[in-house]
C-alpha positions in Angstrom: 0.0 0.0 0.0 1.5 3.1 -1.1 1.6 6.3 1.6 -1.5 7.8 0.2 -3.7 5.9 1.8 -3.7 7.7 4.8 -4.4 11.2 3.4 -7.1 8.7 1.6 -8.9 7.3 4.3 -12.4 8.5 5.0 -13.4 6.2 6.6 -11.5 6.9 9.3 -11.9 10.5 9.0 -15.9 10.5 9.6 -15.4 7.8 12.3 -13.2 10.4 14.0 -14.8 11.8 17.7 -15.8 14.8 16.4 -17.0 14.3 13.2 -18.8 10.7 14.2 -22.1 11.9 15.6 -22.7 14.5 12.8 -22.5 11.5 10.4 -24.9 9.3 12.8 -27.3 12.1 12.9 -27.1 12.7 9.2 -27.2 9.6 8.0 -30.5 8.8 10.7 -32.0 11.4 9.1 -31.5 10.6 5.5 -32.8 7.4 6.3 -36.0 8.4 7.9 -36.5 10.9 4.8 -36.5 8.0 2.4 -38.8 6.0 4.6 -41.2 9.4 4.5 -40.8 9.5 0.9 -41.8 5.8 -0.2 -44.5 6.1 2.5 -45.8 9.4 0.9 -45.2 11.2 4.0 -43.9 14.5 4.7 -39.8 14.2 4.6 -38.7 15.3 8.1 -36.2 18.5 8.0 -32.4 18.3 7.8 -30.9 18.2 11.3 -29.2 21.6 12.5 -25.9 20.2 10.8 -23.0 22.6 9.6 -20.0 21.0 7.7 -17.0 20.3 9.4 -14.4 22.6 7.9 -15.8 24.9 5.3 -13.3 26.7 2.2 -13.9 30.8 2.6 -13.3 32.9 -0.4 -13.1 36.1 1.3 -13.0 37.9 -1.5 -12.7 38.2 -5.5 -9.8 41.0 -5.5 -6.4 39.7 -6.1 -2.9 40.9 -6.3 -1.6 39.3 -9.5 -3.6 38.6 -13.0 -2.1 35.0 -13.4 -3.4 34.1 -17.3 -3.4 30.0 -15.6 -5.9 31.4 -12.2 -9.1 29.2 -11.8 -10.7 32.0 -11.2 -10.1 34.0 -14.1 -13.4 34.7 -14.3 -14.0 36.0 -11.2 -11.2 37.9 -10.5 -11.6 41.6 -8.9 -15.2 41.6 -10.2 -16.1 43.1 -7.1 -18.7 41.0 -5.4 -17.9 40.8 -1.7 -19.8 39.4 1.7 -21.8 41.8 4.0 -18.6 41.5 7.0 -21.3 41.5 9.1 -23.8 38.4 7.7 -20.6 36.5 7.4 -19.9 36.6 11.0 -23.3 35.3 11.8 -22.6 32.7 9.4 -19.3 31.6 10.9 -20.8 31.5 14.3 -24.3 30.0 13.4 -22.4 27.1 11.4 -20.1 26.8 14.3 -22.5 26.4 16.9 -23.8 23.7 14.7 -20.6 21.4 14.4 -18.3 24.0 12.1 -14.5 23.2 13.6 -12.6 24.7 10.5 -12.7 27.7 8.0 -10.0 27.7 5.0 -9.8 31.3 4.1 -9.0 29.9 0.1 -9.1 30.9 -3.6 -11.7 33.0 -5.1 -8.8 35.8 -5.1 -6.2 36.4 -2.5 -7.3 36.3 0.9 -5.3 38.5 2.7 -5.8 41.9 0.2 -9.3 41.8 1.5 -8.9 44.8 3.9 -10.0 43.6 7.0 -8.4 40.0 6.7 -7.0 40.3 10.5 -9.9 41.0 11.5 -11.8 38.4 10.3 -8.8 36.1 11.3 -9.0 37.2 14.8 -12.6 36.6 14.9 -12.6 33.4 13.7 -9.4 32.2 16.4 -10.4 34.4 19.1 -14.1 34.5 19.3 -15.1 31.7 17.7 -12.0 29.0 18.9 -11.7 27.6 15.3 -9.0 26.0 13.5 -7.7 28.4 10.8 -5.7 27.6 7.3 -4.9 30.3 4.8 -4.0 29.8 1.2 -2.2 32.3 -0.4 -0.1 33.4 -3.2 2.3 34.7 -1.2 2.0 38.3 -2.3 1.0 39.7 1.2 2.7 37.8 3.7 3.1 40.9 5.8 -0.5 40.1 6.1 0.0 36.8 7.5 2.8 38.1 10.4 -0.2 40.1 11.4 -2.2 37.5 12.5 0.7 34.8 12.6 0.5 35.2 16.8 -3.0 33.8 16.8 -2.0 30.8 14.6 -1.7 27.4 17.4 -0.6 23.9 16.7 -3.1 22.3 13.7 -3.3 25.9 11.8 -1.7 26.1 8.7 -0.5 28.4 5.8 0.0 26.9 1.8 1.7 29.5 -0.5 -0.3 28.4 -3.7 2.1 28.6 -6.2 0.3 27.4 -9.4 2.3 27.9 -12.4 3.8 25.8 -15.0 7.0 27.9 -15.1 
């Protein structure tokens, strides 16, 4: 068996402590719903389940205008959260099981201007793991917030190119 197979293992990933009786719940609950729908009953509603690590695009802006980014598309378009309904979001999802945010792609996460902020509320107030993926345009950014960073946080420099 190559060394993969860790990284690879789900099944031991949703039998993990803290993930386990999310999937239990779940999976009770799609089971019930498919018994309600054969039976012609009403389908019972989704438990108050969040995912267990979520990928954040904090924003569309980025530093660079790689010709190769995903996002091409996208890019510095414009379109932004409300700061404000995001934070509910965070918390709401993480009252409900949420244990990580990936602040990720979408464009560069730490040009959007209050990306300390947003950091800080997400270790301080709301005790989650954190990972950032960047391009490693703005690490300045990142020693902002680097002192709030524990043991299981993470940074990638995402360096995509094929030169």
């Amino acid at each position: 068996m190559d060394d993969t197979h860790a990284y690879h293992d789900f099944t031991g990933k949703l039998t993990q402590i803290g993930v386990f009786p999310h999937v239990v719940q779940y999976v009770r609950w799609q089971r019930d719903a498919r018994q309600a729908e054969t039976e012609g009953r009403e389908i019972p509603p989704p438990p108050a389940l969040a995912p267990i690590s979520i990928n954040l695009d904090l924003t569309t802006a980025c530093n660079y205008r790689c010709d190769h980014c995903i996002d091409w598309e996208i890019l510095n378009s414009g379109v932004q959260h409300k700061e404000q309904t995001l934070r509910d979001s965070l918390r709401q999802m993480r009252d409900r099981g949420l244990k990580s945010v990936i602040l990720i792609g979408g464009g560069e996460p730490t040009v959007y201007p209050r990306f300390a902020d947003v950091v800080r509320y997400i270790k301080d107030e709301l005790g989650l793991a954190t990972a950032i993926v960047s391009n490693g345009g703005r690490n300045d950014r990142i020693l902002e917030i680097a002192d709030c960073l524990v043991e299981g946080d993470w940074v990638r420099l995402s360096l995509d190119s094929g030169t």
